[in-house]
RODO-2510 file (C-alpha; in nm, 4 decimals, decimal comma):
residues 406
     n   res          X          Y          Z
     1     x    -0,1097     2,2443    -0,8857
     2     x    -0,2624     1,9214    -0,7555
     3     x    -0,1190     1,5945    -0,8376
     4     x    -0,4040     1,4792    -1,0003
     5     x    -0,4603     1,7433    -1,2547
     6     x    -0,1264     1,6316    -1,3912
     7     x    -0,2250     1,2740    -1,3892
     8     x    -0,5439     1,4299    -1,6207
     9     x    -0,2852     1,6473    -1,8232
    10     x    -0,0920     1,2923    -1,8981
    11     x    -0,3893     1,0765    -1,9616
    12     x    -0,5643     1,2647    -2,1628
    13     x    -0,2926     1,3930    -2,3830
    14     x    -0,3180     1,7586    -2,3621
    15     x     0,0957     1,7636    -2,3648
    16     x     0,0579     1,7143    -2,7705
    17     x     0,1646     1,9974    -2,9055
    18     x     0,4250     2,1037    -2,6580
    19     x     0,7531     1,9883    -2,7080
    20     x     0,9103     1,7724    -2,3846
    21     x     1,2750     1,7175    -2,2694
    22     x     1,4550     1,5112    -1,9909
    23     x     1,6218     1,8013    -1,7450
    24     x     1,9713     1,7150    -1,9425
    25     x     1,8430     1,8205    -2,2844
    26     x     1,6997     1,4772    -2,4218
    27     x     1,4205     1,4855    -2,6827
    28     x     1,1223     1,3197    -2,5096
    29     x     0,8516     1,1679    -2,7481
    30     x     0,5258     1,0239    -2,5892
    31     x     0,4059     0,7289    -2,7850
    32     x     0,1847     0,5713    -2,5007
    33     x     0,0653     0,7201    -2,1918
    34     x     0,0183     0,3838    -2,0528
    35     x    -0,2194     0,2063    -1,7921
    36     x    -0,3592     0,3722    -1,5134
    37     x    -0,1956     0,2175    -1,2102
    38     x    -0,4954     0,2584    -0,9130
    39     x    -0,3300     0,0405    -0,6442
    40     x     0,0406     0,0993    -0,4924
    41     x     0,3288     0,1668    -0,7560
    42     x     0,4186     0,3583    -1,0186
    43     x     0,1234     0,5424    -1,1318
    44     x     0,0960     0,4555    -1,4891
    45     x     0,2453     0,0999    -1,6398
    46     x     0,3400    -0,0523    -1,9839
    47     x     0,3791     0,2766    -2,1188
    48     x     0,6375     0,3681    -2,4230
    49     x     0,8487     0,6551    -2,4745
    50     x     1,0980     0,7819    -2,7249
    51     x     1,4193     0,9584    -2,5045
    52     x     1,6815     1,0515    -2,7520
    53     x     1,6138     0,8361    -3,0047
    54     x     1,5812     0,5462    -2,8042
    55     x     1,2154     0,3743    -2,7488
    56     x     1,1855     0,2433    -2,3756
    57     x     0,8243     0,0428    -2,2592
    58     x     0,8213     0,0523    -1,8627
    59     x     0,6473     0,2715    -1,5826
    60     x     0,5749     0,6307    -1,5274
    61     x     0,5816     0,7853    -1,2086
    62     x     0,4144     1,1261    -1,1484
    63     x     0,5070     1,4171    -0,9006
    64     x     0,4608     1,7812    -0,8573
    65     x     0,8329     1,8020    -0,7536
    66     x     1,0951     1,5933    -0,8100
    67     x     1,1865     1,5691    -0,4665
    68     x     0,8794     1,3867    -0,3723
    69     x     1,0305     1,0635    -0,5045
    70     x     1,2700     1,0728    -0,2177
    71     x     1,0230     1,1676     0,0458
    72     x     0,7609     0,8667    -0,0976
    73     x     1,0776     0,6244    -0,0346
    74     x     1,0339     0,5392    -0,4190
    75     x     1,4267     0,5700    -0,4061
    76     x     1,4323     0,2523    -0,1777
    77     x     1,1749     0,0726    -0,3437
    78     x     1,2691    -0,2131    -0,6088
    79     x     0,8785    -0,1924    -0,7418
    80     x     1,0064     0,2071    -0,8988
    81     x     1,3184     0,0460    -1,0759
    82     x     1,1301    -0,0218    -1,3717
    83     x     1,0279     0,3868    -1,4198
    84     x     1,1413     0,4793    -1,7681
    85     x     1,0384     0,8811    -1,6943
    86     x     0,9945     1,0366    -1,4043
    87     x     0,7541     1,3384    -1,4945
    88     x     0,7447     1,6208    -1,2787
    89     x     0,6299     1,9822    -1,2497
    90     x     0,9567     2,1168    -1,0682
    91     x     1,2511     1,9797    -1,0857
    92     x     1,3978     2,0678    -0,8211
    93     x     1,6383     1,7287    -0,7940
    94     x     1,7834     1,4503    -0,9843
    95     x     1,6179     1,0988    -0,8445
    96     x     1,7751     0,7349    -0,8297
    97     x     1,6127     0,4242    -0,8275
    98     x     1,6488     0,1403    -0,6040
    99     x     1,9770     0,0392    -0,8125
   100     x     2,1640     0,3674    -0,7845
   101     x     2,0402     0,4287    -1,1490
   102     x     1,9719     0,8042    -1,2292
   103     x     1,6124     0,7947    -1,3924
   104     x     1,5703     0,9679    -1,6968
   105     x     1,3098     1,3032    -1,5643
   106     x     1,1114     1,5651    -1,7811
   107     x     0,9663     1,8442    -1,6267
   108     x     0,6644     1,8533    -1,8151
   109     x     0,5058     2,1183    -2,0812
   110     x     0,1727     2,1823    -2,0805
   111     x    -0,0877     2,4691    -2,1268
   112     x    -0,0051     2,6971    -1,8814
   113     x    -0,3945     2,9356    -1,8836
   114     x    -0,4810     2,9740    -1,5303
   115     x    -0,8435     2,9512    -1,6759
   116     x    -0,7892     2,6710    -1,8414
   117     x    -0,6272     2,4399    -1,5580
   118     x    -0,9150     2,5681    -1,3512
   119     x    -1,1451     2,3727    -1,5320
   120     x    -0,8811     2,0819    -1,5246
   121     x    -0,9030     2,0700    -1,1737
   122     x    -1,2611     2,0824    -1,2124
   123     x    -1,2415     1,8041    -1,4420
   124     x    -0,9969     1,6000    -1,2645
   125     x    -1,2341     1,5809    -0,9900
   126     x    -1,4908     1,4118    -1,0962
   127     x    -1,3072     1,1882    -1,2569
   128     x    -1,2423     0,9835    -0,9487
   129     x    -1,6172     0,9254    -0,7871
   130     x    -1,4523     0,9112    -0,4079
   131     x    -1,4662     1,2922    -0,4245
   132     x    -1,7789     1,3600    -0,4872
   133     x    -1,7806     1,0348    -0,1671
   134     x    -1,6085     1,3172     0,0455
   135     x    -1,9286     1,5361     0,1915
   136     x    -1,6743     1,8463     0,2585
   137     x    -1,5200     1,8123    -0,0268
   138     x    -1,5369     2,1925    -0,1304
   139     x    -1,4992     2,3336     0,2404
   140     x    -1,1870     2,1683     0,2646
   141     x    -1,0139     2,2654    -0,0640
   142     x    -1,0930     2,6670     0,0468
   143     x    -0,9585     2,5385     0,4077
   144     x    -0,7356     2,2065     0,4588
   145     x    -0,7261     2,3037     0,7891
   146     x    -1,0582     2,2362     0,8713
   147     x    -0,8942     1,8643     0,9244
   148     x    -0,6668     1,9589     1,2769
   149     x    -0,3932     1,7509     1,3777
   150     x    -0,5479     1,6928     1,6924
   151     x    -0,8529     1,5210     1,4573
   152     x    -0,6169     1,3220     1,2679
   153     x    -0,4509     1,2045     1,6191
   154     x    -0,8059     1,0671     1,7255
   155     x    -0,8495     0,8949     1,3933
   156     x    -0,5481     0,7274     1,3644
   157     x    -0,5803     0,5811     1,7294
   158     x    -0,9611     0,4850     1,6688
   159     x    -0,8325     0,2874     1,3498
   160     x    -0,5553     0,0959     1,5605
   161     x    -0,9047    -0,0032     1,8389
   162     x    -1,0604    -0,1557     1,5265
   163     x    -0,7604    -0,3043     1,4439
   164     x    -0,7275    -0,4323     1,8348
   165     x    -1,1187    -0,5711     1,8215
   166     x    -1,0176    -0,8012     1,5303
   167     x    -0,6944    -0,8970     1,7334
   168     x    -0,9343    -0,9722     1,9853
   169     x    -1,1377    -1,2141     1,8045
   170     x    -0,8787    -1,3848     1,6688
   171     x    -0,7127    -1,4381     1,9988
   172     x    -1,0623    -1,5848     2,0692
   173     x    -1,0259    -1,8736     1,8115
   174     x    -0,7053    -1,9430     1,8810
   175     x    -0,7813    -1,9785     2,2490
   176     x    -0,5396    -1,6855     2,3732
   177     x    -0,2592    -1,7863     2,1682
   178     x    -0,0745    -1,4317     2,0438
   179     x     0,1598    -1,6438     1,8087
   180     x    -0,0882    -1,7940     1,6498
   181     x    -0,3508    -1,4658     1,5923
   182     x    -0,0114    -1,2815     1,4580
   183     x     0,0126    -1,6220     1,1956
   184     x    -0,3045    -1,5831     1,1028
   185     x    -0,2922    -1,1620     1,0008
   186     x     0,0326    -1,1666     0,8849
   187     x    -0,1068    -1,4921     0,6619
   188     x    -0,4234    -1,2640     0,5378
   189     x    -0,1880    -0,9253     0,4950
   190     x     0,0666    -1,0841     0,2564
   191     x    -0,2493    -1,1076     0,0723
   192     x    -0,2502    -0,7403     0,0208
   193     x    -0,6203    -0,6721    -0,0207
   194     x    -0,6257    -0,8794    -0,3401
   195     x    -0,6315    -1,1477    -0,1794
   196     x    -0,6558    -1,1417     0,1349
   197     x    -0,9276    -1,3729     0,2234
   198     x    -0,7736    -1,6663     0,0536
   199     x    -0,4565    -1,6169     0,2525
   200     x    -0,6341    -1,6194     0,5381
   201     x    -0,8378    -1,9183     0,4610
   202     x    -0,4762    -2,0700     0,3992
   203     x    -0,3522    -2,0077     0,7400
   204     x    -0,6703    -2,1290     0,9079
   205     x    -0,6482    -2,4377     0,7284
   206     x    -0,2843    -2,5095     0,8270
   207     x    -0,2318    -2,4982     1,1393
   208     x     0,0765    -2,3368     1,3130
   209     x     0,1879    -2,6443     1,4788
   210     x     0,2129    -2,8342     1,1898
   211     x     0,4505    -2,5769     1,0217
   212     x     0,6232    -2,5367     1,3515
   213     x     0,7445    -2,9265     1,2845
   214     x     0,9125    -2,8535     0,9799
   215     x     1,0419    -2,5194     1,0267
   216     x     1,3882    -2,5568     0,9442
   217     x     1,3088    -2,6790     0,5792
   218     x     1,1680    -2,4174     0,3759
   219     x     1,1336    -2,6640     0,0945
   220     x     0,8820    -2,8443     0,3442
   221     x     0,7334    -2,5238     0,4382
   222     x     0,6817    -2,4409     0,0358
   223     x     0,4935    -2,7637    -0,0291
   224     x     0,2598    -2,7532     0,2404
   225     x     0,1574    -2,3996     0,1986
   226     x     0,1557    -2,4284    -0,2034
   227     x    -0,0208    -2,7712    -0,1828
   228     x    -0,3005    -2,6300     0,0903
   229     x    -0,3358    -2,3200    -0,1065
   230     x    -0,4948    -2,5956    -0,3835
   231     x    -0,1801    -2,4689    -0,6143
   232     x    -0,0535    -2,7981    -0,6638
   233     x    -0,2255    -3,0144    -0,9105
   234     x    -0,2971    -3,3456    -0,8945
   235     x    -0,1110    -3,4334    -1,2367
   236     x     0,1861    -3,2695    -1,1324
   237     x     0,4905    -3,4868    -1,0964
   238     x     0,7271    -3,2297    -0,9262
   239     x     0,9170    -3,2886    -0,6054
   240     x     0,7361    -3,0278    -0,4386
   241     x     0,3996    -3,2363    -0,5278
   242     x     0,5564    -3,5335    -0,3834
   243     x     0,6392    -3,3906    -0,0441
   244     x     0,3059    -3,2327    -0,0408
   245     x     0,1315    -3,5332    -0,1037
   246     x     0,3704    -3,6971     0,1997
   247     x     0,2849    -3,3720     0,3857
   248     x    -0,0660    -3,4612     0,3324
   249     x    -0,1230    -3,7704     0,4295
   250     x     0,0903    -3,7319     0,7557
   251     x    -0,1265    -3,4779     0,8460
   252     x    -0,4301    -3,5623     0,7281
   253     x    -0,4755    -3,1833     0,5444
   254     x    -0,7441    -3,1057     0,3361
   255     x    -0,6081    -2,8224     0,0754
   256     x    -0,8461    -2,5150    -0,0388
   257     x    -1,0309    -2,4919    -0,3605
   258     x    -0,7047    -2,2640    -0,5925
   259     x    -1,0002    -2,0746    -0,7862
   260     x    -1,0486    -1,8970    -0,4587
   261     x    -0,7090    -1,6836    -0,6137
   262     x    -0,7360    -1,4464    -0,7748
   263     x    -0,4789    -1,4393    -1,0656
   264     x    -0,5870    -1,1996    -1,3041
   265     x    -0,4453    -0,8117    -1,3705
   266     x    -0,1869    -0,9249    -1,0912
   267     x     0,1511    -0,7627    -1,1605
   268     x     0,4497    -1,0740    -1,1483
   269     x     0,5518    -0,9750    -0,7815
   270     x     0,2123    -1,0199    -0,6489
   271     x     0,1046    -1,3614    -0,7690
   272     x    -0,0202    -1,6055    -0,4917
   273     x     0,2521    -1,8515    -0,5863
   274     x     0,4976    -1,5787    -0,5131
   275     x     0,3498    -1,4219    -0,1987
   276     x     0,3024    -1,7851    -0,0541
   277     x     0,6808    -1,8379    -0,1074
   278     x     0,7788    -1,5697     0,0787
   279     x     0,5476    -1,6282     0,3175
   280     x     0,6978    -1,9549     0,3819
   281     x     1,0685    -1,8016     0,3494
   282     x     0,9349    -1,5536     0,6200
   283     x     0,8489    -1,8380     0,8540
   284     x     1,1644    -2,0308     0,7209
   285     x     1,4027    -1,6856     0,8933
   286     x     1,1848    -1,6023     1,1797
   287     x     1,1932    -1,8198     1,4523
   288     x     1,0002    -1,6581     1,7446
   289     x     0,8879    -1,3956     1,5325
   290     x     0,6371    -1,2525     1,7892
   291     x     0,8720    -1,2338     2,0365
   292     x     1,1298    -1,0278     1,8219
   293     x     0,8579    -0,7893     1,6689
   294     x     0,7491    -0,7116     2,0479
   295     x     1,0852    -0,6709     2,1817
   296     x     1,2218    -0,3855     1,9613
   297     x     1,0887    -0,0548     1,8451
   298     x     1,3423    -0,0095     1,5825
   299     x     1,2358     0,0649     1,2799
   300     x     1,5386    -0,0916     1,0642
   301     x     1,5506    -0,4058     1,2699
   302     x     1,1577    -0,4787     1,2595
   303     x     1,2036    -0,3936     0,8368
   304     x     1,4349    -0,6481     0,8712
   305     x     1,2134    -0,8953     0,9700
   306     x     1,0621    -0,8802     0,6639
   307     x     1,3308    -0,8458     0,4084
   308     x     1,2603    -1,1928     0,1815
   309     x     1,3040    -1,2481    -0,1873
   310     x     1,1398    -0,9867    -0,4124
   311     x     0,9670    -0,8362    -0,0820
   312     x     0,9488    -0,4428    -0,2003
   313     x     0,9870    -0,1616     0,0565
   314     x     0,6201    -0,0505     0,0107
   315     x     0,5120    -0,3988     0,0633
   316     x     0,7332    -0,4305     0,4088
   317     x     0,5857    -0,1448     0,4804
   318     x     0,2126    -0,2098     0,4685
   319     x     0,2905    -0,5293     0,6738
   320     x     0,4426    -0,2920     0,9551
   321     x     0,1487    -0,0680     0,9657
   322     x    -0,1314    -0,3322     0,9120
   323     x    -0,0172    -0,6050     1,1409
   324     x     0,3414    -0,5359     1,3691
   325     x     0,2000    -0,2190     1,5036
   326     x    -0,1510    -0,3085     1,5849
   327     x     0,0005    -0,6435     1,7509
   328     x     0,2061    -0,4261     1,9077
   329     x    -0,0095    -0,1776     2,0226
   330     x    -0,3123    -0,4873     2,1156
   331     x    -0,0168    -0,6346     2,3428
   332     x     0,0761    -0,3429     2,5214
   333     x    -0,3014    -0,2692     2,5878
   334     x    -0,3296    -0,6277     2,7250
   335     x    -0,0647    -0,5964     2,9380
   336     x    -0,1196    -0,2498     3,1052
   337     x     0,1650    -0,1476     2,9193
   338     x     0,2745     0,1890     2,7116
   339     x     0,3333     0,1569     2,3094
   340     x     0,3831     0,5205     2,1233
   341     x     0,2277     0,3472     1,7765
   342     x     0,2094     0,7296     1,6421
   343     x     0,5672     0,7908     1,6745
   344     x     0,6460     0,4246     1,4522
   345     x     0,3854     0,5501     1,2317
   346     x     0,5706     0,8285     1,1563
   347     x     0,8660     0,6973     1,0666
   348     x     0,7235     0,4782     0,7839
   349     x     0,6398     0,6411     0,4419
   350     x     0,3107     0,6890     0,3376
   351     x     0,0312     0,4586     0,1957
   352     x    -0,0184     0,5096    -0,1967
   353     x    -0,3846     0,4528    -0,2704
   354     x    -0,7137     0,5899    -0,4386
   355     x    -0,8099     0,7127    -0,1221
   356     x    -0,4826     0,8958     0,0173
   357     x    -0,4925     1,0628    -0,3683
   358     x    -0,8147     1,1937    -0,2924
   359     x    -0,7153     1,3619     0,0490
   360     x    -0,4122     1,5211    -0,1447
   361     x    -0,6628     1,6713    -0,4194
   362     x    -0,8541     1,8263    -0,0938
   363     x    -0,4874     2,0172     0,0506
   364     x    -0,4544     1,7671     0,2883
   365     x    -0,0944     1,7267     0,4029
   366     x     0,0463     1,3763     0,3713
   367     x     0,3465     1,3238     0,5160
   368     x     0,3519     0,9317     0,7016
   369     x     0,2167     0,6459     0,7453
   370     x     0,0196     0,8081     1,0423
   371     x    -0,1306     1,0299     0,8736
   372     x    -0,2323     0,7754     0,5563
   373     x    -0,3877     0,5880     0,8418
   374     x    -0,5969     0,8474     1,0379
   375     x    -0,7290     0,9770     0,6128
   376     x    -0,8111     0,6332     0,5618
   377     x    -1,0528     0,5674     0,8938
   378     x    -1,1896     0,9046     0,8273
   379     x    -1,3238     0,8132     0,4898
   380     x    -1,4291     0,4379     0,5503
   381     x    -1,5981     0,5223     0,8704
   382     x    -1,7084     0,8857     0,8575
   383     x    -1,7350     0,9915     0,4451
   384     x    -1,8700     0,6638     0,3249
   385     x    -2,1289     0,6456     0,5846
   386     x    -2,1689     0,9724     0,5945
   387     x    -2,1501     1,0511     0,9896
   388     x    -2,1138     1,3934     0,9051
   389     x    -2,2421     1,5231     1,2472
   390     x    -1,9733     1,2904     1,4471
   391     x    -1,6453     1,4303     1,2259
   392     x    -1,4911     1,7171     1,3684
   393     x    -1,4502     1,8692     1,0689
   394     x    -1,8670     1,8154     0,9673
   395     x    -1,8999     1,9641     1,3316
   396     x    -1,7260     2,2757     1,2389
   397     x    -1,8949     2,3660     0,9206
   398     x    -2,2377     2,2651     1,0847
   399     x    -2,1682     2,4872     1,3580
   400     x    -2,0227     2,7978     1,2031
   401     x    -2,3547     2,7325     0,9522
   402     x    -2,5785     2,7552     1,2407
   403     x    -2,3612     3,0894     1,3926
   404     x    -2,4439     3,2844     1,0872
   405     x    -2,7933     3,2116     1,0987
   406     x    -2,7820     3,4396     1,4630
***
C-alpha cells in the first residue's frame, strides 16, 4: 500500500463510515481532514479531530507504518510537535515528538476491496501531474529495480558537479574568496526555495566585511540585515530602526525593495523576518564558520553549527545537504583532496518533497539524504527534459524493447 493512496483515502473522505480509534482504545472522530501540506512537514495542517471527547486543531502526519516516524527523524524534529494524530496503516510502534510527548496514533479503517484500492492507486496517481512527468512511470512500478544503486551513485555525484559549477561562479564574483561564496549560499539557502532569491539578493547587497565589523553584536547584525532586507520602515521608531539608519549611513547601504518577500501561505517559522534573525544569530555563533565546517566530518558537530532559535531538524538538515557538503566536496576538488560526500549523505534523513513522494509511489526505496538527492537530479535533469535515451533506466527498457524485436 503506497503512501499516497492513503493520503487519497484521507482527503477524500472515504474513512466515513468506518469507525476509527487511537491504538489505546480512544474514539477518533474526523471533523476536518485539513490542508494539504506540499512542501516539508507534516503532511496535512489546521486540521480538527475529536479523540475521546476532546476536539484538538493541529497537524496530521501520514505513514504506512508507524515506525517510519522514527526513521524520517520526525521524532527529532520540533516542526512534528504540533501533530494531533499520527495515522498509520501498521502500527507497529508508539511515536514521540520532539518533546518526549507520546502522540495520540490511529491505525486507520478503510475499505479494504483489493479491487477497489486498485483503482485508488489508479486514482491517486494522477492526482499529482509529476507522474504522469515520470516517462517510466509504469515500467518502474512492475520493476523498482530498473533504478540500480550504481545509477543512483552517478546521479547523486552529477548533482553535487552542478552544485560545484555554481560554487565556481560564485568564487568568480567574489574574486576567489571561499568565505565569502559560502556567505552568499548559505544567505540564499536559509531562503528555502521560497525565497531564495531575495536572500540572496540580501547577501549580495551586504557585504561580508561590513558584517565582519560588527560581529560580536547580534543586535547590530539584526538591524543591518532586517534594514537591507527593506523590512524596516521608514516610520518606524524602534531601536533596531535607529541603529539601522546609523548602520546606514556609515556604510553608505542601499537596502532592497521588501515586496521582493514573499510573505504569503508562509507557516510562522518560515517568515523572512524570522529566517533573517537566525541568519544573523548564525553569523552572531560562528566565527570562522568555513573553517569549522571544512575541518570536521562529524555529523553532530557540523548540526551543531546550525542549531539557532526555532531552527528545526529538517531545516538544519537541508542546509547540510544543499550548501556544507557541496562546499565541502567543491574544496576538496580544488585542492586535490578526497571528500566521501555519499557516506555524509547517508547519515542525514531524507528530503520530504512532491518529488521524493512521487519516487516512493514508483517502489523506489528512500532511505537518506543520498538517495533524495540522486531522485531529485534524475527528475529535474532527465524526466522533465525528457533525456530518456541518456538515463540508465530509459536505456534499459529501450534496449530490452529493441531485443524482442530480434
Amino acid at each position: 500500500m503506497p503512501e499516497i493512496v492513503l493520503h487519497y483515502i484521507w482527503e477524500h473522505c472515504l474513512w466515513a463510515g468506518f469507525e476509527q480509534q487511537t491504538t489505546d482504545g480512544k474514539s477518533v472522530e474526523i471533523l476536518s481532514v485539513g490542508e494539504h501540506n506540499r512542501d516539508a512537514g507534516p503532511d496535512y495542517s489546521h486540521a480538527r479531530v475529536r479523540i475521546d471527547g476532546k476536539e484538538w486543531v493541529g497537524n496530521i502526519e501520514i505513514h504506512v507504518c508507524a515506525s517510519d516516524w522514527t526513521k524520517h527523524r520526525h521524532h527529532l524534529d520540533s516542526a512534528y510537535d504540533n501533530v494531533i494524530l499520527h495515522v498509520v496503516r501498521i502500527a507497529d510502534k508508539p511515536v514521540y515528538n520532539s518533546k518526549g510527548e507520546l502522540v495520540p496514533q490511529c491505525a486507520f479503517n478503510y475499505p479494504s476491496d483489493k479491487d477497489y484500492l486498485t483503482r485508488l492507486f489508479e486514482s491517486a496517481q494522477q492526482m499529482d501531474s509529476a507522474v504522469a512527468r515520470i516517462g517510466c512511470a509504469e515500467q518502474l512500478l512492475r520493476d523498482p529495480n530498473l533504478l540500480t544503486e550504481g545509477w543512483r551513485k552517478t546521479l547523486l555525484y552529477k548533482r553535487l558537479e552542478c552544485k560545484r559549477a555554481s560554487i565556481e561562479r560564485l568564487l568568480e564574483i567574489t574574486k576567489g574568496s571561499w568565505e565569502h561564496a559560502l556567505y552568499i549560499s548559505l544567505a540564499r539557502n536559509f531562503g528555502f526555495h521560497t525565497n531564495s532569491l531575495p536572500f540572496e539578493q540580501l547577501a549580495i547587497n551586504t557585504p561580508l566585511s561590513y558584517l565582519q565589523k560588527h560581529r560580536n553584536s547580534l543586535f547590530q547584525l539584526t538591524a543591518i540585515l532586517m534594514g537591507q532586507a527593506g523590512l524596516i520602515k521608514n516610520e518606524q521608531v524602534s531601536e533596531l530602526a535607529k541603529e539601522y539608519a546609523f548602520l546606514r549611513t556609515k556604510f553608505g547601504l542601499t537596502p532592497m525593495d521588501g515586496t521582493m518577500w514573499k510573505q504569503g501561505k508562509l507557516r510562522p517559522q518560515n517568515s523572512p523576518e524570522l529566517r533573517i534573525r537566525q541568519f544573523a544569530e548564525l553569523l552572531y555563533k560562528s566565527e570562522n564558520m568555513l573553517s569549522k565546517i571544512l575541518d570536521t566530518n562529524n555529523l553532530k558537530e557540523l548540526e551543531e553549527l546550525f542549531t539557532v532559535d526555532k531552527m528545526g531538524k529538517s531545516s538544519i538538515d537541508i542546509l547540510l545537504i544543499n550548501t556544507v557538503i557541496p562546499y565541502k566536496y567543491a574544496y576538496a576538488k580544488h585542492r586535490n583532496g578526497s571528500f566521501d560526500a555519499q557516506a555524509l549523505m547517508e547519515r542525514i534523513a531524507p528530503e520530504n518533497n512532491t518529488i521524493v513522494r512521487q519516487w516512493r509511489v514508483l517502489g523506489q526505496t528512500i532511505r537518506n539524504a543520498a538517495d533524495t538527492q540522486a531522485l531529485l537530479h534524475l527528475y529535474q535533469n532527465y524526466c522533465q527534459h525528457h533525456e530518456c535515451i541518456n538515463c540508465e533506466v530509459g536505456y534499459q527498457i529501450f534496449r530490452d524493447r529493441q531485443l524482442k524485436l530480434f
